[in-house]
N, C-alpha and C positions, 0 to 999 in steps of 0.2 A: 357492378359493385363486387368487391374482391371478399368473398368469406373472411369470418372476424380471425378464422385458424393461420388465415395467411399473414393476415396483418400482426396480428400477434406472433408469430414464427418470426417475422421477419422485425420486427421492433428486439424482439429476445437477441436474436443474434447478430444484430445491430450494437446492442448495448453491450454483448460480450467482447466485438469486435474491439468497441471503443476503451471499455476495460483494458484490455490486453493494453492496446496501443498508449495509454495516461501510465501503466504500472510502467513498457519499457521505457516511455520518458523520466518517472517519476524516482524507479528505482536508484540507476546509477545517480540521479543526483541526488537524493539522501544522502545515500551511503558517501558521497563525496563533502556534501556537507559538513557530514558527522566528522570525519576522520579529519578536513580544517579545522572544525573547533577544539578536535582532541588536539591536535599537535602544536594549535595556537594557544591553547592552553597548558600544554608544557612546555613549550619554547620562551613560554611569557613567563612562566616562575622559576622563582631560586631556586636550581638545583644543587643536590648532593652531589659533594665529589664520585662520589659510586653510581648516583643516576647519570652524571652526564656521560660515564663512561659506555653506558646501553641506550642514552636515550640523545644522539645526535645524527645527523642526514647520514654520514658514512656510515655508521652501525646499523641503523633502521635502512638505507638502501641492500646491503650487505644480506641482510636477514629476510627483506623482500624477494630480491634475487634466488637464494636459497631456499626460500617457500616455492617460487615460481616453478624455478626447478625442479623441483620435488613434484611439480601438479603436472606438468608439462612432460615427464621422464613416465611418472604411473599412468598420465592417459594415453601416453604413445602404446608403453605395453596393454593397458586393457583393450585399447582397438585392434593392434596386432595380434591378438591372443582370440578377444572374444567375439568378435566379428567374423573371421574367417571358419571361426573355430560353429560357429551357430549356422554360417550355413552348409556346413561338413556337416550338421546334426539333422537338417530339414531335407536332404536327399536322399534319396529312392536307398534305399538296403543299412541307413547310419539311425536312422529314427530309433534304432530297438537302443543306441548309444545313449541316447537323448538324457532318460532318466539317471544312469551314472553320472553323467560329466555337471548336469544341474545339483545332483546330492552334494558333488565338490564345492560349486560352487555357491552353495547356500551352505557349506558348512564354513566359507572364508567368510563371507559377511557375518552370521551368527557368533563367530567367535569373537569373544574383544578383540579390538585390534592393538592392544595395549600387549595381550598375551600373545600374539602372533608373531609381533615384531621382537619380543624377547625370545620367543624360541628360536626363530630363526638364527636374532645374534646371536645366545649361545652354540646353536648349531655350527655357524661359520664360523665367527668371531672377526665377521668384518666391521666395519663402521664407517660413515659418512653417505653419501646418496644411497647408493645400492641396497646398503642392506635396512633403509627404511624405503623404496621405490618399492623393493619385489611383494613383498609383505604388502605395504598399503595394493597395491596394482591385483592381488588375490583378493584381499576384504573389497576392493570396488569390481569384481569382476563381474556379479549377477547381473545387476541391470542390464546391461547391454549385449550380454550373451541372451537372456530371457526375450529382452526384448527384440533384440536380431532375429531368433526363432519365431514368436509369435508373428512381426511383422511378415516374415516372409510366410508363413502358413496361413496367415489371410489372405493371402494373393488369389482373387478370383483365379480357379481353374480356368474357367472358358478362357481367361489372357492368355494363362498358359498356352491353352489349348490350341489357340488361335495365332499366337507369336510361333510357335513348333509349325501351324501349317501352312505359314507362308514363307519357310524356308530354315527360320531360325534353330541355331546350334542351341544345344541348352546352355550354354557357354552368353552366349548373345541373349539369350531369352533373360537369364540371371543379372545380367548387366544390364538391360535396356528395358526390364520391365520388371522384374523380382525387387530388384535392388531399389531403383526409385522408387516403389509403392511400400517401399517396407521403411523407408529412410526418417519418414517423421518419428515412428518407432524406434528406430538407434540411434537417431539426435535426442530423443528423452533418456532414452538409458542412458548415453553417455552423459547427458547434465547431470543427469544425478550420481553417475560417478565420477565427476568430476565438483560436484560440492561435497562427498564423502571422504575422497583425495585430497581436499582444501582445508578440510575441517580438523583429519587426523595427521595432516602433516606435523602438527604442532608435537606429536609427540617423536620428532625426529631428533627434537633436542637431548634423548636419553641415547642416543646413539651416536652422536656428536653431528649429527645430521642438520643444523641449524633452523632457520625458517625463524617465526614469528613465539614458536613456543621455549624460544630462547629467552624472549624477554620476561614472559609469561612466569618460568621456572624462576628466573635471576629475581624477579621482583618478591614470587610468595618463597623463598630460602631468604633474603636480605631485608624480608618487612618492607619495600619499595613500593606504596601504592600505584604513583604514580606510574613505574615502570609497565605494573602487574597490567592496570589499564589500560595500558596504550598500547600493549601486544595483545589482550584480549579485541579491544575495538576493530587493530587490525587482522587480525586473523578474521574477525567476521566478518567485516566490510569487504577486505580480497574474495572470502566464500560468495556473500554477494553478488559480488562484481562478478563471479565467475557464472554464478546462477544467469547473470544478466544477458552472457555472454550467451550463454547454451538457449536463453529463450531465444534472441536474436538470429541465432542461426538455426532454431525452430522454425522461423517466421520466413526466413530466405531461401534457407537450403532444400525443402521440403518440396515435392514438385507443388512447381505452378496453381497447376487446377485444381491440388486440396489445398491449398491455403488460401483460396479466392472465400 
């Protein structure tokens, strides 16, 4: 007879298993849900000459596109930047760097990203993707530098230790066992800056940057509820949807044998 601790261990993590697994069914189709009845319900009523001009398939595709954009351009840079850049910080003589480049990086997320994104345009005086990408791609930088560091400085030594004595380059050892064991770690940071990216795209529309916070702005300047709604819904539902995505490839990309 199996002690009540087993049984119980194993009913818990059972139930959490099946959790997860009902949320990523559950999630996307909410969120999918939601956003047909929003649109069946603005396609279904009488619009203003001024709402149908923000509120039809080309405009609304146009503004999707240009949000995606915007998500798709700042996580390229925060993988390119923070990734490589976290594990420059966890090798032998860069650690004393460690505390500098984290103070930067928790000073981009701390700051609005409303003031960011204005300093910067004034600084340049560019407008459209760029100069709302770099900005948002600095405010979502922490996660995934934090968490690139951490996972890799959990890495049992002895793996190290042991991958080093049967041959391996430290080149090899970082790619074939650093990396994998640290990866569930930088699939979370990046979800999360990747719904931080999703969320503040919206204010790309002050930099003629488009997205979803185009309709958002046009609806509260015009008194347009309907507009106001249905860029609000969507900008959440895409965050969503994006959250969804990042659990997903929690759930795959992660090695094997810790996701059993």
């Amino acid at each position: 007879m199996k002690p009540a601790t087993d049984t119980s261990g194993f009913s818990t993590e059972s139930g959490s298993t099946r959790a997860e697994k009902i949320r990523l069914f559950a999630q996307p189709a909410v969120v999918l849900v939601v956003v047909a009845a929003v649109l069946i319900w603005v396609f279904s009523s009488e619009l203003k000459p001024n709402e149908q001009e923000t509120l039809n398939a080309s405009a609304l595709l146009v503004n999707l596109g240009d949000h995606l954009l915007i998500t798709v351009v700042v996580t390229a840079l925060v993988v390119v930047i923070a990734v490589p850049l976290g594990i420059v910080l966890t090798r032998p003589g860069a650690t004393v760097l460690a505390p500098f480049f984290l103070a930067i990086a928790n000073i981009g997320q701390a700051a609005p990203a409303l003031g960011v994104l204005v300093l910067f345009f004034l600084w340049t005086g560019w407008e459209g993707l760029w100069v709302i990408s770099i900005p948002l791609a600095f405010y979502s930088l922490l996660p995934v530098l934090r968490n690139t560091m951490v996972g890799l400085q959990q890495v049992d030594p002895a793996l190290i230790d042991a991958g080093r004595g049967i041959g391996m380059s430290a080149s090899a050892v970082l790619r074939r066992i650093e990396l994998p064991l640290a990866m569930p770690l930088i699939l979370a940071g990046l979800r999360t800056s990747l719904v931080l990216a999703v969320g503040t795209a919206t204010l790309a529309v002050f930099v003629d940057g488009g997205g979803f916070g185009v309709l958002i702005d046009t609806g509260y300047k015009l008194q347009l509820d309907r507009v106001m709604i249905t860029g609000s819904v969507l900008a959440v539902a895409l965050a969503l949807l994006v959250d969804w995505v990042g659990a997903v490839a929690e759930q795959f990309l992660g090695p094997k044998g810790l996701n059993a």
